[in-house]
N, C-alpha and C positions, 0 to 999 in steps of 0.2 A: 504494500500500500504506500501509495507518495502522497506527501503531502500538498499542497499548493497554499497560496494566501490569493484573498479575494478581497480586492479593493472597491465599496460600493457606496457611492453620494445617492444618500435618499432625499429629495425634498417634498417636506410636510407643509405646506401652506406655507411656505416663505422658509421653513426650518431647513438648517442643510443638518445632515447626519452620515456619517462618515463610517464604515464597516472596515473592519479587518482581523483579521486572522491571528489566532497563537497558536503555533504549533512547532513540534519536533524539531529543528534545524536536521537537513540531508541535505545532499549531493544534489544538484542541480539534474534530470534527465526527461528527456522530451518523451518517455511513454506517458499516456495520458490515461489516469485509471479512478474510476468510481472512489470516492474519500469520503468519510467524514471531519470535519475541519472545526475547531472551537471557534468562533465567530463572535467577534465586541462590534456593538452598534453604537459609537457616539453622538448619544440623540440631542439634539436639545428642546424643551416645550413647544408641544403645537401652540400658533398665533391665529389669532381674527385677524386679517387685514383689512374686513369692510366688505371683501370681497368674496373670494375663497373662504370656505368655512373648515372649519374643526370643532363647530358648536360648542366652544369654551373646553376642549376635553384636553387635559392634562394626563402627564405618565405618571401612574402607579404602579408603586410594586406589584411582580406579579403578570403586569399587562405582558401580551405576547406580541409575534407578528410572527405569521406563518409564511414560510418558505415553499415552494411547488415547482415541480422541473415539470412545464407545461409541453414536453417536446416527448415524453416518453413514461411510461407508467413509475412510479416512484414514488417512496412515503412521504408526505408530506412533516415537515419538522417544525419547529417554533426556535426561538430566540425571544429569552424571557426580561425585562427590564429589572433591574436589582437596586432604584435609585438613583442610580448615575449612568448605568451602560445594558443594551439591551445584550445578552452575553446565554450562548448554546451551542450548541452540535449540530451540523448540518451537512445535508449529501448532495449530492449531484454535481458539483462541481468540476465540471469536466467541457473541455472543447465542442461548444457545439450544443452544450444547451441553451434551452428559453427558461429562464425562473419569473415568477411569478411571484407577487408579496402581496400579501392580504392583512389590514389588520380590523376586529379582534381576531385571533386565531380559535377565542374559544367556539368563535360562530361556526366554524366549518366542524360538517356532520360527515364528513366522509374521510377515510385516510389514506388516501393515495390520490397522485396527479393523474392518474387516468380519464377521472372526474374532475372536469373543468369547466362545471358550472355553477351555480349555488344561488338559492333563492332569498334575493332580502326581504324582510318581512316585516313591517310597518305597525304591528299590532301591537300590544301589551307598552301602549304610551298612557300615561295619564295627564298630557296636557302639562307637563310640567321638564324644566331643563335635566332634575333628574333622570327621566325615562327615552331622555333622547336617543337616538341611532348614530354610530361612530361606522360608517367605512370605508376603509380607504385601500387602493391597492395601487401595483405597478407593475408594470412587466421589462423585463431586460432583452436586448436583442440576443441572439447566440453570442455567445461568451467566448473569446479569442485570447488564450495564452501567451504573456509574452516572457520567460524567465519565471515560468510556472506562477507568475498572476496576472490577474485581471482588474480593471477599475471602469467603471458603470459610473453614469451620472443618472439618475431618472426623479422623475416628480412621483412621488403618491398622490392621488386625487380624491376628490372627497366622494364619493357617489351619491350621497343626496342631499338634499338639499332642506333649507329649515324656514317653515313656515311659522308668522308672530301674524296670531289671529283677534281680534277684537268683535262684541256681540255685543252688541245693542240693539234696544228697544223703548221708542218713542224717545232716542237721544241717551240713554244710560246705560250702561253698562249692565249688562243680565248678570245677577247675584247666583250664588252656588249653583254652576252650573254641573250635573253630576254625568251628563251624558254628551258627546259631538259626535254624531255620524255627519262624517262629509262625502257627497258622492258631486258626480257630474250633470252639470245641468246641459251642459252639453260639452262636446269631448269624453276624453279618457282622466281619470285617477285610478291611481291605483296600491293597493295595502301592502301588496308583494309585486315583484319583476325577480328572473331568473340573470343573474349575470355571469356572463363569457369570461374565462380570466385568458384563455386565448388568443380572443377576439379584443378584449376589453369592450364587450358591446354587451346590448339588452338582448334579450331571445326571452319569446313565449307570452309578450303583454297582452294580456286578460283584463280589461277593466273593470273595478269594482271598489267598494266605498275602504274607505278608512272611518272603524269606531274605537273613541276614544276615551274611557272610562275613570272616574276620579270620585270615591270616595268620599273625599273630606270638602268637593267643592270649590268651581274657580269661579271669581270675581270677574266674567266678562272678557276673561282674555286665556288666551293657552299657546304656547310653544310647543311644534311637534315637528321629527324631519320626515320627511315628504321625498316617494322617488321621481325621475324626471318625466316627465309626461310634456305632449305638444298641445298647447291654445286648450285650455279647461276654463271652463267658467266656474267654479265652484258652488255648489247649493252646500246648507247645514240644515241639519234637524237637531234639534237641541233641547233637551231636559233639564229642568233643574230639580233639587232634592225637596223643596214642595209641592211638585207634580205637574208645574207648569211644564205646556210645550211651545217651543217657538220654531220657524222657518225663513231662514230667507237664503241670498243668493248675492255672488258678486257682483258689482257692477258692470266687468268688461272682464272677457278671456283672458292667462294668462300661459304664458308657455313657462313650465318648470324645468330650471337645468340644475345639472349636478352642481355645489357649492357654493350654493346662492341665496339670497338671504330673501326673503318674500313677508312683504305685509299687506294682510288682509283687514279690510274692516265689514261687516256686513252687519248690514239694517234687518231685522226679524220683526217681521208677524206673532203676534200670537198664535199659536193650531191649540186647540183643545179638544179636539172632538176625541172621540174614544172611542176603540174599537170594539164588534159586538160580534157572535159565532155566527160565521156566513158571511161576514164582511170582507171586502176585497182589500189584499195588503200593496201597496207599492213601495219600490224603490225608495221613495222618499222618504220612506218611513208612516205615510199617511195609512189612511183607512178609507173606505168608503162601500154603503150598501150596494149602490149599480156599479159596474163598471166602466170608468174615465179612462174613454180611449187614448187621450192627450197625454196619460201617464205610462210610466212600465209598474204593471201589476207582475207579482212574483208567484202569490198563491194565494188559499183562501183560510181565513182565521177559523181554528176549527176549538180552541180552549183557549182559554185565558189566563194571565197570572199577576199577581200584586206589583211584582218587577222586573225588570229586564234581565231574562236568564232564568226567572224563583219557578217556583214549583207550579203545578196547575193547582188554582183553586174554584171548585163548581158552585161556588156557592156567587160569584161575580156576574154581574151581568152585563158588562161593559168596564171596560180598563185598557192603560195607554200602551198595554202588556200585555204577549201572551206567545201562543203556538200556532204556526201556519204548515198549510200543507202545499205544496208545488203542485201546479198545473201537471205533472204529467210527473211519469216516472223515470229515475233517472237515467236509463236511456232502453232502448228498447230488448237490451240482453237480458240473462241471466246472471248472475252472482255466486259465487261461495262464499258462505258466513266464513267460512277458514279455506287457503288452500288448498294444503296438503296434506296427510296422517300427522306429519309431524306435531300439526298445530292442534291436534285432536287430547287438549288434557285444560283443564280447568284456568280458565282465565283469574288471574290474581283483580281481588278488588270489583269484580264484579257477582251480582249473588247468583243463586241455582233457584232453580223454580223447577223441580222434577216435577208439577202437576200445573195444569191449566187456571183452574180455580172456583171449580165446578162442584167440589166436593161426591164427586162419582168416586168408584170403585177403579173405572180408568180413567184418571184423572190425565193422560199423556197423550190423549186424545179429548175434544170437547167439543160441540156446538153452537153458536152463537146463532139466537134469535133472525127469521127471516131463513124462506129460500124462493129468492129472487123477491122481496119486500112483497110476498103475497100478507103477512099483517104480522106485526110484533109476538104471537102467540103461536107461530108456526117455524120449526126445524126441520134440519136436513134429517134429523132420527130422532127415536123417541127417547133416547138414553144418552146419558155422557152431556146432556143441555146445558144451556150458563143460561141462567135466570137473571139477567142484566134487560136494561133498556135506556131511552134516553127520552128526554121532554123534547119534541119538534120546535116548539114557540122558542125556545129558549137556548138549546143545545145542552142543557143541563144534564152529567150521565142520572141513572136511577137503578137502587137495587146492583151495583157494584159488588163484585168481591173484592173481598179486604183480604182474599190471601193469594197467595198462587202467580203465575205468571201474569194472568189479566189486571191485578192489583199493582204492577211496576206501570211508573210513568217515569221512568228515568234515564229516557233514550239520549237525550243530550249527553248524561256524565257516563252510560255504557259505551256511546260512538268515543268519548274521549279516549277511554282506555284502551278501544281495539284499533284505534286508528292509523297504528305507528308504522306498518308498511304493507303495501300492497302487495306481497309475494304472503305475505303473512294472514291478515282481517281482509279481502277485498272490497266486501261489501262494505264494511264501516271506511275503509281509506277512501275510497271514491267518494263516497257520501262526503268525506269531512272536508277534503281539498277539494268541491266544488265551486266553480264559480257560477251562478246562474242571477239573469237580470240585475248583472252588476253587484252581487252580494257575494262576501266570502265572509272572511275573519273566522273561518270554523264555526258557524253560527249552523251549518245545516248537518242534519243529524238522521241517523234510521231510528225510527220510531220504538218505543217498546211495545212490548205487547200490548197494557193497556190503551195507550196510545192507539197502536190499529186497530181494536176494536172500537173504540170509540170514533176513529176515523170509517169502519168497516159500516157501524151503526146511522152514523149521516148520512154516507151515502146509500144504504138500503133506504131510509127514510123521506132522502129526497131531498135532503138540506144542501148537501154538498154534492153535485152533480153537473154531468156535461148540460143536460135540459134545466138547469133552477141554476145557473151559475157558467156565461159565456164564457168559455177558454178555460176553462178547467176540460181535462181529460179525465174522462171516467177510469174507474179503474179495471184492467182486466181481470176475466173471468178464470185466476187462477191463485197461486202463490205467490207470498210476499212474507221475505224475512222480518224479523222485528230484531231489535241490537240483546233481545236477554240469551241469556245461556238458560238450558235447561240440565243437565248434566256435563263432565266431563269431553264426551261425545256429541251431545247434541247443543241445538240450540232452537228457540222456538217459532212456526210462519204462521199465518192465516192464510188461508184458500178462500179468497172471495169467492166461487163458485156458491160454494155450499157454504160456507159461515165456518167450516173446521177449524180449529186452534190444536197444532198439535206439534209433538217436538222432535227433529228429525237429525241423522248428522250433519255434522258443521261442513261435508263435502257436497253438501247437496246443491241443486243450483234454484234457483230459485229469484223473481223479480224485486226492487226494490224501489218502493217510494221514498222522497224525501223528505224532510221537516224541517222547519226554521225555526228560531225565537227571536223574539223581537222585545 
């Protein structure tokens, strides 16, 4: 193994940083061979210049910056900051690569250069300088040994950009505001983009909203970064923590570029209306009982909840919260709850429901009321029945089980848990990374079992439907998983056909609808 030293000027927003090598003294010799090399980064503080941004982010101990030979499969490495010098072990260093710098390095979810691309994701901000987004990267040309070193000049760039938002209403500033969904009023925004570190470009832009959630409440203004997007108008829908809603919209287009500083001010309406089961959802966040063709509708409000993400509550008759169902299913295949065998054993963190909730004898099979809405007192069979129903006027369910699979409505925090890769959950991963009518943030979800029966129950009734609700897709006349597990091996679907509730293996295939909350 030879050593080499690697001479490399990074510039951070104006910062020059200077890399080089300790290692071994040898013999000077022109084979050129894969090394590991101790690597000091003499950094000094990211600056604001006004311009370029680094959203006030300074080095702490601990902070990284990942390394990546863009030119050929290879682990990717870190160089850790200790205070004064960013100081690691690093590979590739050889004639004839491209590396690549990323920082934070803790962002990157894959360990090798093979993988050269990586999704930035705008979510989990609360409006506030702590929750901001830092990324920044570089790439170097192929590397040319002269005297076994090298010396690179390259700029780091900031990749996005930070938006200083103000909200008003009748001239003042809107008090604790606890909620900002920003979408596009026209153009693209967007919460994620996919970025090239060989390209150094965008790949894969989906547009959809950025929501931005805060607790404790902001006074009318919020800081958040933002990726680049072309000519956006921006609209906001905005909650505060006494249940006000408000709406409004920028004044003129703006194009977003990577390290640029953006002020927003926007004038809000009041919205209060409140949403009711059967109400059309849009984009905007709004409600409404017919459907506003001038709007993007997403789906239709099938339960309600006290707050943004909380639990269904039936006892509501209207609220600024709840659960939606998507026009149509999420595409027109089939799904596996699980791959493969492998993934055939008990999901951690989520419960088992080995019975329907029917209190039968076979509880692993059940009926649910209706075959084809001939009247609420009529089954697919005489045995194995769920004695459930629901109020038409109202959507209120009736006569629920309190146990068993039918009893879960916790399809949001079950899609969380299975959602983590697609070789793995398909049906829960596809569910959770969709983007549909402009919505992501993981807000769409596969239903639990109660959940579909209660969506199963509207639509036999008539509430939620292609004929009582334009642009809604009926649902077909077959299987649809639900996100519970029923054992080990299985997991539980409803067959709209017949109303059956029953629980099958996680290999099975089988259709899926989506769900949102709001």
């Amino acid at each position: 193994m030879k050593y080499k030293k690697l001479f490399l000027g990074i510039l951070v927003a104006g910062v020059a940083l200077m890399l080089t090598t300790s290692c071994k003294k040898e013999e000077p010799t022109p084979v050129i061979d894969i090394v590991y090399t101790t690597v000091n980064l003499n950094a000094g503080q990211p600056s604001d210049d006004g311009s370029e941004i680094t959203v006030g982010k300074n080095w702490s101990a601990g902070d990284k910056i990942a390394i990546m030979n863009i030119r050929v499969k290879r682990d990717i490495t870190a160089i850790t900051y200790n205070g004064s010098t960013f100081t690691g072990e690093t590979s590739d260093l050889y004639s004839g690569a491209r590396l690549a710098f990323f920082y934070p390095y803790s962002a990157l979810n894959f360990a090798h250069s093979d993988t050269i691309t990586y999704q930035m994701n705008m979510s989990d901000q609360d409006g506030t300088a702590a929750t901001l987004k830092n990324f920044m990267t570089a790439v170097s040309d192929s590397l040319k040994f002269s005297d076994q070193s090298v010396t690179i000049n390259k700029t780091m760039k900031t990749l996005q950009a930070q938006g200083q938002f103000k909200f008003n209403y009748q001239g003042n500033p809107i008090p604790n505001i606890t909620r900002v969904e920003l979408f596009a009023a026209e153009g693209s925004i967007f919460s994620q983009r996919t970025f090239n570190f060989r390209n150094q470009s965008w790949d894969n832009a989906q547009s959809n909203s950025i929501v931005i959630n805060n607790a404790q409440g902001l006074n009318g203004e919020m800081v958040i970064s933002m990726l680049p997007t072309e000519s956006v108008q921006i609209a906001a829908s905005i909650e505060t923590a006494s249940g006000m809603k408000y709406v409004g919209k920028a004044t003129e287009s703006s194009s977003i570029e990577s390290g640029k500083k953006y002020e927003f001010t926007i004038d809000c309406e009041a919205d209060n209306v409140k949403a009711h089961i059967g109400d059309y959802y849009y984009n905007d966040g709004s409600f409404s009982k017919d459907l506003d063709y001038g709007k993007t509708a997403v789906g239709i409000v099938f339960a309600l909840t006290d707050k943004f993400g909380g639990a269904i509550n039936n006892n509501l008759d209207e609220s600024l919260h709840g659960r939606v169902v998507s026009f149509g299913d999420l595409t027109s295949q089939n799904y596996r709850w699980a791959y493969q065998s492998t993934m055939l054993f008990d999901v951690d963190k989520l419960a088992n429901y080995p019975g329907a909730g029917s209190n039968s004898e076979n509880d692993s099979i059940a009926y649910l009321p209706y075959l084809k809405g001939v009247n609420e007192n009529t089954y697919y069979a005489d045995s194995c029945h769920v004695s459930l129903s629901i109020d038409r006027e109202t959507g209120h369910m009736k006569n629920w089980p309190t146990a068993g699979a039918l009893s879960s409505f916790t399809g949001s925090e079950n899609t969380d848990v299975n959602d983590g890769s697609k070789t793995k959950f398909p049906a829960a991963y596809y569910v959770h990374t969709l983007v549909r009518s402009g919505i992501s943030n993981k807000r769409w979800y596969m239903p639990a079992a109660g959940e579909l029966a209660l969506l199963y129950e509207l639509w036999r009734q008539q509430v939620i439907t292609a004929s009582t609700k334009p642009g809604f897709k009926d649902f077909g006349e077959y299987a649809y998983w639900t996100s519970d597990e029923g054992t080990d091996t299985t997991a539980w679907a409803i067959n709209f056909f017949n109303g059956m509730i029953f629980r099958n293996n996680k290999m099975s295939n089988y259709h899926v609808r989506p769900c949102l909350w709001f």
